[in-house]
C-alpha positions in Angstrom: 30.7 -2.0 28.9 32.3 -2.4 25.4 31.6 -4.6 23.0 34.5 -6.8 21.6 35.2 -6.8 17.7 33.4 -10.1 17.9 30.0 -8.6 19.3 29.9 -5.8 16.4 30.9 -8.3 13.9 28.0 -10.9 14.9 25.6 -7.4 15.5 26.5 -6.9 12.0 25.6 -10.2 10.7 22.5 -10.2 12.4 21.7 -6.6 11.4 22.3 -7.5 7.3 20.4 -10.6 7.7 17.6 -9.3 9.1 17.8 -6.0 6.0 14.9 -6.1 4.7 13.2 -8.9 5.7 11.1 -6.5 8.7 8.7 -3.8 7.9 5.6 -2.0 8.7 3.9 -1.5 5.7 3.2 -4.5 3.0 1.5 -4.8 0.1 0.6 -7.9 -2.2 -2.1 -8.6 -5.1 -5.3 -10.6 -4.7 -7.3 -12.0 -7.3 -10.8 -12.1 -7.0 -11.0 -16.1 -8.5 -8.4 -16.9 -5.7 -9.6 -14.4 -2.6 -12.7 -15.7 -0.5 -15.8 -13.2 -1.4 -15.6 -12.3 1.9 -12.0 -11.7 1.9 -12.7 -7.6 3.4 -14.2 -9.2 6.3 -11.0 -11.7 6.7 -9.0 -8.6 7.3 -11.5 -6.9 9.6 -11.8 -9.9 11.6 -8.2 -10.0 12.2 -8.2 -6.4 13.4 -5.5 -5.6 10.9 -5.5 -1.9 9.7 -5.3 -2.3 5.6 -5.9 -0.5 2.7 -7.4 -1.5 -0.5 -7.5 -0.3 -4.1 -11.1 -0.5 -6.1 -10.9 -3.9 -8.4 -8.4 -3.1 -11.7 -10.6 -4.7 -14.2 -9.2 -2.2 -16.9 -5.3 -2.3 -16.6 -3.1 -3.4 -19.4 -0.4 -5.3 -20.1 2.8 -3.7 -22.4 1.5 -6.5 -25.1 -1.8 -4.6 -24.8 -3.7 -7.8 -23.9 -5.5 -7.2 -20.4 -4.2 -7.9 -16.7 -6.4 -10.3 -14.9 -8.9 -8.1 -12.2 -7.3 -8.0 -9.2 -7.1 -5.5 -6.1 -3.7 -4.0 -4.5 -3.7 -4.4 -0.7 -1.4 -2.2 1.3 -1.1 -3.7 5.3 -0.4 -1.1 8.0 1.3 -2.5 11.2 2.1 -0.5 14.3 5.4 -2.5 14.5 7.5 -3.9 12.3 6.4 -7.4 11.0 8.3 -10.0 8.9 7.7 -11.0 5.7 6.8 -14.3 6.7 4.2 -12.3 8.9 2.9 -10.3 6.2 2.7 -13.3 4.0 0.5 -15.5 6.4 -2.0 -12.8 6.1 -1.8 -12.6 2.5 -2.0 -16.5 2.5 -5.4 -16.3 4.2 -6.6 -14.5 1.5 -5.3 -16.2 -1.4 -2.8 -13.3 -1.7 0.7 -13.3 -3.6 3.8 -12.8 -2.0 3.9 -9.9 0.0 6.2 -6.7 -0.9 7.6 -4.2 1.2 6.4 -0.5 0.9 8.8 2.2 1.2 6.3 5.1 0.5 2.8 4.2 1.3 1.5 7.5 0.1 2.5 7.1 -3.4 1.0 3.4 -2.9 -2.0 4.6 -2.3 -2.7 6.7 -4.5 -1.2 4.3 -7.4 -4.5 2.4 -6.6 -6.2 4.7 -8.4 -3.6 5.4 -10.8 -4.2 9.1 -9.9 -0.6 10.2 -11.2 -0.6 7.7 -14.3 -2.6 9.3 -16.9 -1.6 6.4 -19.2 -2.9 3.7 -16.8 -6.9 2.7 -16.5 -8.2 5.6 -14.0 -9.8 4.3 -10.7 -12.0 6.6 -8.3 -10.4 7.4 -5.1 -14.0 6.6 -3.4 -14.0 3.4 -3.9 -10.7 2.6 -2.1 -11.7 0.9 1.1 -10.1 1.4 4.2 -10.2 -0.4 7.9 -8.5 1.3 10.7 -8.3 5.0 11.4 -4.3 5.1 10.9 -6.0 3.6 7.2 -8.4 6.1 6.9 -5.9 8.6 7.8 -3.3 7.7 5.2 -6.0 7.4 2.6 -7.3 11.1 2.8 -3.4 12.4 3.6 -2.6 10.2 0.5 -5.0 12.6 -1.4 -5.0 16.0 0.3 -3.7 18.6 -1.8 -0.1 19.8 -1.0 0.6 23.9 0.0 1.6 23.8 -3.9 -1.4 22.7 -5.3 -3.9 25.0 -2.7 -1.5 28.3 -3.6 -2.1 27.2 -7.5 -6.0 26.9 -6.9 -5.7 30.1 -4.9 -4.4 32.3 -7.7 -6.2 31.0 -10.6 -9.6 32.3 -8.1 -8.4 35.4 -7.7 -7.5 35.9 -11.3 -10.9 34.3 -11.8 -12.3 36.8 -9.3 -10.7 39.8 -11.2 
C-alpha cells in the first residue's frame, strides 16, 4: 500500500529527530575522585560489554598545565541505544555525558595515544576489556594492517640478505 505525502513527511520528522540521538557504541570520561573504586565491577555487573583506556595521569592541557586523571570508556551495545541510555550508565559511574562513536577502532587505540606521538603514551596492556565483542575490538584495534606486515616483511628479508 502507499504511503500518502503525509506519512513520508511525518517518517521524515521522526527520522531527523531521532539523527543522532541512537547508537551502538558510546563513549564518556570518568574521573577517578567521582567514579566508585569499584566502578570496573559496576560495568561487569551490568553485563555491559565496555572498553577502557589505562588511567591518563600524564595528559596535558594546550596551556601546558595538566588534565585531571581520568579514564576514556567506550560502551559496545548489540543494538542501538539512546543517549539517554548510554548516559544512565555513565551516571552510575559518575561518568560525563556520553558521546557517540563513529569509529571505535580509532577510539581505542586513542586510549593509548598510540597514533599521537605528541600526547602522554599509554601501554596497550593495560587497556581493560569485558566482553568478547570487547576483547575482539581491542586486539583488531591493534593488529597490524596487510601494509604494515608487507613493511616488516621486506625489511626481514633485506635483513636476511
Amino acid at each position: 500500500m502507499a504511503r500518502t505525502k503525509a506519512q513520508k513527511e511525518a517518517d521524515a520528522k521522526y527520522e531527523a529527530k531521532r539523527a543522532g540521538t541512537r547508537a551502538r557504541y558510546w563513549t564518556f570520561i570518568a574521573y577517578p575522585d567521582s567514579a566508585p573504586t569499584n566502578w570496573l565491577q559496576v560495568l561487569k555487573d551490568e553485563q555491559i560489554s565496555f572498553v577502557a583506556s589505562p588511567i591518563h595521569d600524564r595528559d596535558i592541557n594546550e596551556d601546558g598545565s595538566p588534565k585531571k586523571p581520568h579514564y576514556h570508556v567506550l560502551l559496545l551495545f548489540d543494538n542501538n541505544k539512546t543517549a539517554k541510555q548510554a548516559e544512565e550508565i555513565a551516571k552510575m559511574i559518575g561518568g560525563t555525558i556520553p558521546i557517540s562513536v563513529k569509529d571505535k577502532n580509532n577510539l581505542v587505540r586513542y586510549f593509548s595515544h598510540v597514533d599521537r606521538p605528541e600526547k602522554a603514551q599509554y601501554s596497550s596492556t593495560d587497556i581493560v576489556s569485558y566482553g568478547k565483542v570487547a576483547t575482539d575490538l581491542v586486539d583488531e584495534a591493534y593488529a597490524l594492517s596487510a601494509t604494515e606486515r608487507a613493511e616488516i616483511m621486506v625489511e626481514l628479508y633485506q635483513w636476511i640478505e
